[in-house]
Each structure stands twice: as structure tokens, then as C-alpha cells.
C-alpha positions as CSV (number, residue, x, y, z in Angstrom):
1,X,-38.4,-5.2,-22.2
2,X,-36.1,-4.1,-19.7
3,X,-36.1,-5.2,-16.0
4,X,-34.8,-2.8,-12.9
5,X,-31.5,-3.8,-11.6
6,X,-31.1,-6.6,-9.3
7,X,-29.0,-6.9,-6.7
8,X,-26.8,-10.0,-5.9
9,X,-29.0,-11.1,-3.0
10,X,-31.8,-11.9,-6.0
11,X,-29.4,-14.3,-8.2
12,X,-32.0,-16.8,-8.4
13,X,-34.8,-15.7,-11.2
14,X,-37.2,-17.9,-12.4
15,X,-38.7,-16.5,-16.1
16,X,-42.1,-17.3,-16.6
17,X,-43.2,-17.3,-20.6
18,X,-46.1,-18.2,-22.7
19,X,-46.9,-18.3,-26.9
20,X,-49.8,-15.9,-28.0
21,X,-51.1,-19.4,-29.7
22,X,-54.7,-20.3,-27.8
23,X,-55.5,-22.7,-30.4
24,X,-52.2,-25.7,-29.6
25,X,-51.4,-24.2,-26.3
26,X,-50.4,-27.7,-24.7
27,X,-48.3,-28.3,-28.0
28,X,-45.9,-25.5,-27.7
29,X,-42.0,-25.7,-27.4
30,X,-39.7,-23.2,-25.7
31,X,-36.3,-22.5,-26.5
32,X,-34.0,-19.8,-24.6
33,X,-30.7,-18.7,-24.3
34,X,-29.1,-15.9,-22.1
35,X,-26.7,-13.4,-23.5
36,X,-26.6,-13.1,-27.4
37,X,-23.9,-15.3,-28.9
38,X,-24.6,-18.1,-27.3
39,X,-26.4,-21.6,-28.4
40,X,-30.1,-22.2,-27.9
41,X,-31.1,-24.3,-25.3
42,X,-34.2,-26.7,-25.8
43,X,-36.8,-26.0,-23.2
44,X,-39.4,-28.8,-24.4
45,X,-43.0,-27.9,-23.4
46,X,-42.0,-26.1,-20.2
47,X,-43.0,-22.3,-20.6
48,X,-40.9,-21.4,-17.3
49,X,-37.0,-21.5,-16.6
50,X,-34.7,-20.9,-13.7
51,X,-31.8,-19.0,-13.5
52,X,-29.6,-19.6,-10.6
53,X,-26.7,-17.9,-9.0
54,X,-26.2,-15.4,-11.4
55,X,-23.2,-13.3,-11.3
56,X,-22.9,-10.0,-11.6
57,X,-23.4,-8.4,-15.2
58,X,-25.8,-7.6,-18.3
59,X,-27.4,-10.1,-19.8
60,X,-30.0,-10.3,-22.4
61,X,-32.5,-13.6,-22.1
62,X,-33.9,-14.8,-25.5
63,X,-37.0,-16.9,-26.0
64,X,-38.8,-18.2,-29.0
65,X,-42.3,-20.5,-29.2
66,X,-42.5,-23.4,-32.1
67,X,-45.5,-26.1,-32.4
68,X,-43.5,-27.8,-34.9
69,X,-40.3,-27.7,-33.6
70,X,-39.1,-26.7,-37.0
71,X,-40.2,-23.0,-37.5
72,X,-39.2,-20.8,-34.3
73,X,-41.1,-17.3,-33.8
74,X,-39.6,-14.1,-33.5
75,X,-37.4,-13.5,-30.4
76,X,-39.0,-12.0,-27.3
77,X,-35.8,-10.2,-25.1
78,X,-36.1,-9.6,-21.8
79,X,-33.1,-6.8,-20.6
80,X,-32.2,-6.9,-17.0
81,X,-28.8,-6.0,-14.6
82,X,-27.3,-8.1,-11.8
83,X,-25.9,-5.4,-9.9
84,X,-22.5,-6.3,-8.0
85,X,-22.4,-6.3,-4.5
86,X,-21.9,-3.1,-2.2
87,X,-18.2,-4.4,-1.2
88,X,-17.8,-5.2,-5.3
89,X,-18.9,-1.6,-6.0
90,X,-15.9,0.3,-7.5
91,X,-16.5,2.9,-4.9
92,X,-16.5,0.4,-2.3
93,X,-12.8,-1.0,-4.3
94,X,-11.9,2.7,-4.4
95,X,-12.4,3.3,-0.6
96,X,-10.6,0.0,0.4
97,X,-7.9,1.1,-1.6
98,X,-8.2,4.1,0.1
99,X,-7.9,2.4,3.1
100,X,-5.2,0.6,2.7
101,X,-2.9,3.3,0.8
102,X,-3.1,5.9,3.3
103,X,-2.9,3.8,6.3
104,X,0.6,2.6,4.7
105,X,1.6,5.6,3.0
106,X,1.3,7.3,6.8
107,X,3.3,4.1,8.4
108,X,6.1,4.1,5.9
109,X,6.4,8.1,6.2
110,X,6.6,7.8,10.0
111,X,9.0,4.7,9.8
112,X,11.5,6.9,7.5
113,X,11.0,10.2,10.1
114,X,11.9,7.6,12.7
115,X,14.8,6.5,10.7
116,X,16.3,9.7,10.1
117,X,15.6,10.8,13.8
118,X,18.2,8.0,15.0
119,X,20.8,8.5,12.3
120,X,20.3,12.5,13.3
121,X,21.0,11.1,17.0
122,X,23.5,8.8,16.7
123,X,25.2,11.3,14.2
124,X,25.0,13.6,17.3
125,X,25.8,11.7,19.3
126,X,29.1,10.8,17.1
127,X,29.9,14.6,16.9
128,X,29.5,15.0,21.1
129,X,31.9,12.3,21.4
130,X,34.7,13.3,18.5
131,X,34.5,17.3,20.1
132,X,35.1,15.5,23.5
133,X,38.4,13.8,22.4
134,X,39.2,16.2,20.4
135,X,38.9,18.5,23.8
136,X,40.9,16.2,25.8
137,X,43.4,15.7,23.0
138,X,43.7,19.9,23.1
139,X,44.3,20.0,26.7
140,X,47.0,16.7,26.5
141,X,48.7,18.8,23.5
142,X,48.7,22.0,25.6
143,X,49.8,20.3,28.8
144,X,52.9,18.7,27.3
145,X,53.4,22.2,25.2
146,X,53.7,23.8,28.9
147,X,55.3,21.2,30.3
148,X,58.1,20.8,27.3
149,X,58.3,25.0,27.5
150,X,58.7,24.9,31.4
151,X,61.3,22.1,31.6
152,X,64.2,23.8,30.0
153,X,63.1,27.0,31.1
154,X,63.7,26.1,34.8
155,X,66.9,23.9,34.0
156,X,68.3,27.4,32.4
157,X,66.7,28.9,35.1
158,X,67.8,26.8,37.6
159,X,71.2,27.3,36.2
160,X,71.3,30.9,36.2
161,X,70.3,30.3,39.6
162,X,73.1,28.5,40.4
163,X,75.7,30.4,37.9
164,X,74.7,33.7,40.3
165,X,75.2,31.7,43.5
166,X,78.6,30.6,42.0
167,X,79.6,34.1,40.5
168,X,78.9,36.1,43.6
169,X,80.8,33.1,45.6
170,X,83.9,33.9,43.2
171,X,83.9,37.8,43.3
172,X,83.9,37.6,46.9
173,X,86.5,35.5,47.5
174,X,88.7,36.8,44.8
175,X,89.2,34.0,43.1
């Protein structure tokens, strides 16, 4: 027999049972055990049994009548499902997953754009400053060009100057 699912709230089930035996009724013995595999627990002369705090899972509850003790009936099963709880769903694990891969996927994306966004600006920053000196360093280099050109040019000038002032002095005197 197969029960509906149960959700986690109803983790306490209490399994009510009874012999098909009118004849010995009060002389009947119970033993159950939940899930196949494991060992049969004794239930005396009590036809009921308590489940508590189930966790989530199949499971597959066994039970067998005796009035001897010593010769068990056939196995009556009794199916049911313990359903997880919403937030131990796997879509709810999918959508907190979600929820905390996108989130940080976004963050770590924005913290590498911002990254690159100051090494962009400090590398501009870096190239405003070398095309500065490297300005200044043209006009130094073309200043003392001029000035090293325009030194001896007015010395000879200045001495041409000087050499005409002479000549003239000399061809008019005779000298």
C-alpha cells in the first residue's frame, strides 16, 4: 500500500495495525521494521507504533502478526515519501545557487572593468605626463640649438662688424 507524500512538517506518524485473527486477538505480537535491510524490532502486544522526526526519504514499513511468537505471518508493507523541505528542494538549491553565482559573477566582472578602467587612467595619465617632458625636453633641445647657432653667428658677425669699421678706418687714412 502506498501512502501520498508527506511533507517535512508531518515527520511524526504514528502506524496503527491489527492481525486478521478474531479468535486470540489480545494474544497477538507485532514486529516492524522500516526500510528493508534492516533488523526487526519486537513490538510486544502493542498493534500501534510511532515514528518520529523522520527525515527526508523513501522508506518502506514492514509488519508481521505471530500468537506464538515463533511463526511470523506474511509481511504487510506500507509505501510512503517524506518529502524534503521547500528550501531542500533541488530547485530551491538550484535558485540559491543561482543567487549566489550571478550576484558574484556580476561583482567580480565589475571589479575587473574597474580595474582596468584605473590602469587605462593611470596609463593615461603616464603617457600625458612622458608627452609633456618630452615637450619641454623639445623646446630645451631647440632653445640651446638656437642659442649654440646664434652665438657664433653674432661673434662672426660681430666681427665682420668690426673688421668693416676697421677696413674702411684703414682705406681712408691710407694706412
Amino acid at each position: 500500500m502506498f501512502l501520498p507524500d508527506m511533507t517535512y512538517d508531518s515527520a511524526n506518524l504514528m502506524i496503527f495495525f491489527s492481525a486478521l485473527d478474531f479468535t486470540s486477538h489480545d494474544a497477538q505480537q507485532y514486529r516492524f521494521r522500516v526500510n528493508k535491510g534492516s533488523e526487526w524490532l519486537y513490538n510486544g502486544y502493542k498493534n500501534n507504533v510511532s515514528l518520529v522526526n523522520l527525515p527526508d526519504g523513501k522508506y518502506h514499513f514492514e509488519v508481521q502478526a505471530s500468537l506464538d511468537g515463533s511463526t511470523w505471518s506474511d509481511s504487510c508493507m506500507l509505501h510512503f515519501n517524506m518529502s524534503p523541505p521547500w528550501w531542500r528542494t533541488r530547485r530551491a538549491m538550484l535558485l540559491i545557487m543561482l543567487l549566489i553565482i550571478i550576484p558574484s559573477t556580476v561583482m567580480v566582472r565589475n571589479i575587473r572593468q574597474l580595474h582596468r578602467e584605473k590602469h587605462r587612467n593611470e596609463l593615461l595619465t603616464q603617457q600625458s605626463k612622458f608627452e609633456q617632458m618630452l615637450e619641454e625636453s623639445r623646446e630645451r633641445l631647440l632653445t640651446n640649438i638656437a642659442h649654440d647657432l646664434k652665438t657664433p653667428v653674432t661673434l662672426i658677425n660681430g666681427l665682420l662688424d668690426s673688421w668693416d669699421e676697421n677696413s674702411t678706418d684703414c682705406i681712408v687714412t691710407g694706412k
